[in-house]
Backbone as CSV, one residue per row, in Angstrom:
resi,resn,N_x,N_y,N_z,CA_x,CA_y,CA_z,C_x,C_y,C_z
1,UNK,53.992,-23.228,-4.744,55.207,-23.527,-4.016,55.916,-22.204,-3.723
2,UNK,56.685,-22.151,-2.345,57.401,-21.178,-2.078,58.580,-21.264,-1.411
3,UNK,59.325,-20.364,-1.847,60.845,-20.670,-1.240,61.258,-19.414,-0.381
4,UNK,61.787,-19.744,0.808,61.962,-19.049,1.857,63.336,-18.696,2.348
5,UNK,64.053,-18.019,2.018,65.515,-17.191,2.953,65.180,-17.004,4.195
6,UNK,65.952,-17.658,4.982,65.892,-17.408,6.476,67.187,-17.628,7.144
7,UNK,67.359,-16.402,8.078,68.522,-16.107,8.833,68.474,-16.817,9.969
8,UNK,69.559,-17.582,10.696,69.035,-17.764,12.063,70.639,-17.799,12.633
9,UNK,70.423,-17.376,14.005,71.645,-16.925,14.391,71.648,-18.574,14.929
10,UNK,71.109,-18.827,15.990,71.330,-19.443,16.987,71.540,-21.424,16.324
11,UNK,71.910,-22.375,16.587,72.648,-23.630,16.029,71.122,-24.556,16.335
12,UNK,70.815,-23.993,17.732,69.706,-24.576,18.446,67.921,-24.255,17.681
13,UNK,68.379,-23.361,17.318,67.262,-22.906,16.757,66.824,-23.234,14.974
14,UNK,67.734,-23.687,14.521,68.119,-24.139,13.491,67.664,-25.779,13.286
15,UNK,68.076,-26.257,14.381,67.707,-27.438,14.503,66.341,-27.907,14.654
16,UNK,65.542,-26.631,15.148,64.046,-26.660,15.800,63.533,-26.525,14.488
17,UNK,63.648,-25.944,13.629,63.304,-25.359,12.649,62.763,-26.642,11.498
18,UNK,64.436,-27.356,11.347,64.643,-28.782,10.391,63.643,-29.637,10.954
19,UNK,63.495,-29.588,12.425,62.621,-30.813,12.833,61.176,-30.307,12.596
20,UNK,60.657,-29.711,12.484,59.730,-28.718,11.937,59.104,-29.179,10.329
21,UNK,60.336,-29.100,9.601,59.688,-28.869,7.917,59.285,-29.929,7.822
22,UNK,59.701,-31.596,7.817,58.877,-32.169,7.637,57.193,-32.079,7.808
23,UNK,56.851,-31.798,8.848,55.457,-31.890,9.680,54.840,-30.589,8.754
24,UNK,55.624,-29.838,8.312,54.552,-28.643,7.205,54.941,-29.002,6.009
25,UNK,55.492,-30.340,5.598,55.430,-30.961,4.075,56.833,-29.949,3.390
26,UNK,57.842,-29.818,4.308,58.863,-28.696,3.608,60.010,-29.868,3.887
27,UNK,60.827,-29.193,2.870,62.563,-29.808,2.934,63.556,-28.941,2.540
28,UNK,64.691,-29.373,3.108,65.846,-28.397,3.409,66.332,-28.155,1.558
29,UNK,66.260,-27.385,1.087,67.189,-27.436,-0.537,68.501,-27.415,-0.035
30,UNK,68.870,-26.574,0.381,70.398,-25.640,0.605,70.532,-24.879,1.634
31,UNK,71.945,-25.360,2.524,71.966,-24.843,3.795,73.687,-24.155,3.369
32,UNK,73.635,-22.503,3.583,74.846,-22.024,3.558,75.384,-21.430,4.856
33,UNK,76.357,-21.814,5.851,76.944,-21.051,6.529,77.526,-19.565,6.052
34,UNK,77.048,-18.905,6.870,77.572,-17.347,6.068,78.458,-16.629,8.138
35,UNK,79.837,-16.630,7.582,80.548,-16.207,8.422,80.856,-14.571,8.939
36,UNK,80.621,-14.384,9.762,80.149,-12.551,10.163,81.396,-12.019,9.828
37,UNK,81.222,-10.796,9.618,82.241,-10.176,8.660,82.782,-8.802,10.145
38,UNK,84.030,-8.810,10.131,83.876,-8.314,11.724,84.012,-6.673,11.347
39,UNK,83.415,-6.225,12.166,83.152,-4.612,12.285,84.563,-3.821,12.264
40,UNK,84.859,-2.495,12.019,85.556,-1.704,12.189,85.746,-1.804,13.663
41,UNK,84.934,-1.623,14.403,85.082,-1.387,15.922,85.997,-2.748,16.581
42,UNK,85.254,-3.672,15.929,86.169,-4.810,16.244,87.901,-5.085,15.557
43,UNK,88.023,-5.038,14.622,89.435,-4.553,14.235,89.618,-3.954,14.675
44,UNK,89.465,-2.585,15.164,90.563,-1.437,15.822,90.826,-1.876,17.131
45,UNK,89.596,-2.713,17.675,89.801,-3.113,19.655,91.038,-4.006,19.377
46,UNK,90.834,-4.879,18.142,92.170,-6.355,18.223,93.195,-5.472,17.816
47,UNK,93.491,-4.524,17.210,94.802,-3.985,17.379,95.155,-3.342,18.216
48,UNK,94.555,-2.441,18.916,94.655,-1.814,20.832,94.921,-3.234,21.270
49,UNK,94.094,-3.758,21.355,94.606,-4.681,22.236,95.866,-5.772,21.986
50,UNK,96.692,-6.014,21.111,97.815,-6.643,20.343,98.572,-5.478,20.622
51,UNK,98.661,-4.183,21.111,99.498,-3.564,21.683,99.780,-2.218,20.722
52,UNK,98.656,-2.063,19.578,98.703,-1.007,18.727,99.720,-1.342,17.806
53,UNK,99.356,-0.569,16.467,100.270,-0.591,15.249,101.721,0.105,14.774
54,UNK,101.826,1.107,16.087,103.131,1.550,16.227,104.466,1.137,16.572
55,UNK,104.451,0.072,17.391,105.247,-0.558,17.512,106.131,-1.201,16.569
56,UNK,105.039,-1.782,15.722,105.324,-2.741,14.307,106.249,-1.864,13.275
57,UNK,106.443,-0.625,13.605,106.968,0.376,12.053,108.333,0.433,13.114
58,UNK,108.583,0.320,14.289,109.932,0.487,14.654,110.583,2.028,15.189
59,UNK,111.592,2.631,15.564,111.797,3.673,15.995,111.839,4.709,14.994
60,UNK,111.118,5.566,14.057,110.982,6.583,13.460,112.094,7.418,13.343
61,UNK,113.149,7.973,14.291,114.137,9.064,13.868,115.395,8.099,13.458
62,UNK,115.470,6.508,13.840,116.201,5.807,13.690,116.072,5.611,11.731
63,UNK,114.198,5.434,11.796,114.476,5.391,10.194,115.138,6.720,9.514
64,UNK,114.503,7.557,9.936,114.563,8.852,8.918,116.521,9.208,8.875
65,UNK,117.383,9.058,9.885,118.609,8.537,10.387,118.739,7.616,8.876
66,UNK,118.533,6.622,8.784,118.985,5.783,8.164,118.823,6.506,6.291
67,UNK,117.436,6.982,6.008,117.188,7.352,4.946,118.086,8.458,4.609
68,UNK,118.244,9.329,5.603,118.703,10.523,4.906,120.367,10.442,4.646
69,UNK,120.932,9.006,4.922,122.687,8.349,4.875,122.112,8.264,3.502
70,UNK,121.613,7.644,2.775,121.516,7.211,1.907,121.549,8.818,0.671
71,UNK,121.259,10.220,1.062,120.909,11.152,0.329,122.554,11.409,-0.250
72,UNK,122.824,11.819,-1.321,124.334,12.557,-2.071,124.391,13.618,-1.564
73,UNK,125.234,14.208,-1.294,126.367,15.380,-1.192,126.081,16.139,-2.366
74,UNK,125.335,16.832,-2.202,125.413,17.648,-3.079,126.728,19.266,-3.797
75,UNK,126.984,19.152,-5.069,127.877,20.246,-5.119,128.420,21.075,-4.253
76,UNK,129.485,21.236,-4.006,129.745,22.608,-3.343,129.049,22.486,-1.666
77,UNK,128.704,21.576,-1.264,128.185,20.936,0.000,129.201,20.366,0.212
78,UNK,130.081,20.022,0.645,130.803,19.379,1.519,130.442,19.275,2.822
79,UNK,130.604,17.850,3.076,130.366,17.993,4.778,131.470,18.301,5.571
């Protein structure tokens, strides 16, 4: 007896396959969907294309503006 791992992209082809094992005395044990894991290339296109990640952090001198209100007066500094 032998047990076989097999990839198949296609839904159609899958099906050809099942109708198949009977007629060579085979049966299905375990069928796992395995979901594609998306590429670097593909993440970076969906964020170009969502309009890039800069937007999302907001106006930059507005933050640094805001952070540096927050710094003390130091000694003998007076503003």
């Amino acid at each position: 007896m032998s047990q076989l791992l097999i990839e198949i992209d296609s839904e159609e082809n899958v099906a050809i396959l099942l109708s198949l094992l009977p007629k060579l005395g085979g049966h299905l044990i375990e069928k796992k969907v395995v979901s594609k894991k998306p590429t670097l290339a593909e993440v970076l296109e969906e964020i170009i294309q969502s309009g890039g990640a800069g937007e999302s952090f907001g106006d930059a001198s507005e933050w640094q503006r805001e952070i540096r209100s927050w710094d003390r007066v130091l000694h003998g500094r007076e503003e």
